[in-house]
N, C-alpha and C positions, 0 to 999 in steps of 0.2 A: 252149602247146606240148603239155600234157598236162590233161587233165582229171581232177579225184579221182576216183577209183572207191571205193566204200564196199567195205571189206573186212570178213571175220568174223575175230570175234577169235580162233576156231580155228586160221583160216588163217593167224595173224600168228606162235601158237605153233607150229607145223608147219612155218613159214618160219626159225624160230630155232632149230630144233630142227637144220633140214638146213643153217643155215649153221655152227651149232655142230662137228655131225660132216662140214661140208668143211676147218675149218678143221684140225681133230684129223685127216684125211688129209692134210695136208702132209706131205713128206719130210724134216721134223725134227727129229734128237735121239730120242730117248726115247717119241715121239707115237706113236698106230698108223702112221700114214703114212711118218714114220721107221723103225720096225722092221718094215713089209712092204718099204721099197726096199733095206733089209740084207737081208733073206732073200733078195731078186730078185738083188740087182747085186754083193751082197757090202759088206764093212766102209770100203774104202777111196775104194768109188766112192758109198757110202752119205755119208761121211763130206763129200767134196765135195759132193756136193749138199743135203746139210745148210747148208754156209756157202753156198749159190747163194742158196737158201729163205730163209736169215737177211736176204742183203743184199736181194733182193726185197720181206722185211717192212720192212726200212728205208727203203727207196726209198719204200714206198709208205705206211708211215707219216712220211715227211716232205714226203710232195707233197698229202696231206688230202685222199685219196681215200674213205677209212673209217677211222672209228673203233674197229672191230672190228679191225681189223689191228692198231691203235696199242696196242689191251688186249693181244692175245693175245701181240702181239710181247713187249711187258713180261711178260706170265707165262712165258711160255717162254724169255726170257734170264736170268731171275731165279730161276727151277725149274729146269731141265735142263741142271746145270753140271757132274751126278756122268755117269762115263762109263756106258755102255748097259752092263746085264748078260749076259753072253755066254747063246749059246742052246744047248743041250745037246748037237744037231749041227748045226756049222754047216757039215760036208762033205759033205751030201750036196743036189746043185742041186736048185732050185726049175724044177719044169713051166713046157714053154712054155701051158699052159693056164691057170695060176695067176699068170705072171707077166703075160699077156695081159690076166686078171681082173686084178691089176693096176692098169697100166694104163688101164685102162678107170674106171675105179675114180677114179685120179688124175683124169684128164679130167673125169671128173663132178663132182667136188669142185672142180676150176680153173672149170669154166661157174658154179659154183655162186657163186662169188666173186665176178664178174665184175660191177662194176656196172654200174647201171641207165644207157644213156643220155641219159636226159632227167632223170632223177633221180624221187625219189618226190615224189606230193603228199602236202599235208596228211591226215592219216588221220583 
C-alpha cells in the first residue's frame, strides 16, 4: 500500500516540533489553545469546550489511534486541575480579526493531528 520513503532526521524533528505545538493549541484548560478560546468566546463557553476536547482525548486514546494523544491526555488531566488565572481584562472583546487568526490557527493544529491513512512505514 505504501512504500518507505527515507526521511531526514531534520525533518522527523520539525515533524515533532509541529505536532508538539498542535497539540499545546487544543482548547484545553490552562494550554495556549485554551486561553486563546477564553479570550475568543469567553469563560463559560471556553469552559465547554474544554470537557468536548477532554472526551475527544478520551475517545481517541481508547480506540489506539495515537499514542501522542494517550501521553498528552495524561499530562494535561493530571497538570491542569488549578483553575485558569483570570486575565486582567477580560471586558473588552476580542477582533473579528484575531478571533478569525484564531481559528485559522485551531484548524491548522486539528490537520495537523490527523493521522496518516495508510499509516507510516518503517523509518
Amino acid at each position: 500500500l505504501s512504500a518507505p520513503v527515507p526521511i531526514h532526521p531534520i525533518f522527523l524533528v520539525g515533524f515533532a516540533g509541529l505536532l508538539m505545538s498542535a497539540v499545546n493549541l487544543l482548547p484545553i484548560g490552562r494550554l495556549d489553545g485554551g486561553r486563546a478560546c477564553t479570550a475568543v468566546w469567553g469563560r463559560r463557553v471556553a469552559s465547554s469546550i474544554t470537557f468536548l476536547s477532554l472526551l475527544a482525548l478520551a475517545f481517541y486514546s481508547f480506540s489506539g489511534v495515537s499514542g501522542i494523544i494517550v501521553f498528552w491526555g495524561a499530562i494535561v488531566v493530571l497538570t491542569q486541575r488549578l483553575p485558569d488565572v483570570p486575565a486582567v481584562d477580560e471586558v473588552t472583546e476580542v477582533g473579528d480579526l484575531r478571533a478569525n487568526s484564531y481559528l485559522v490557527l485551531l484548524a491548522t493544529a486539528l490537520l495537523a493531528l490527523i493521522p496518516f491513512p495508510g499509516g507510516v512505514g518503517p523509518i
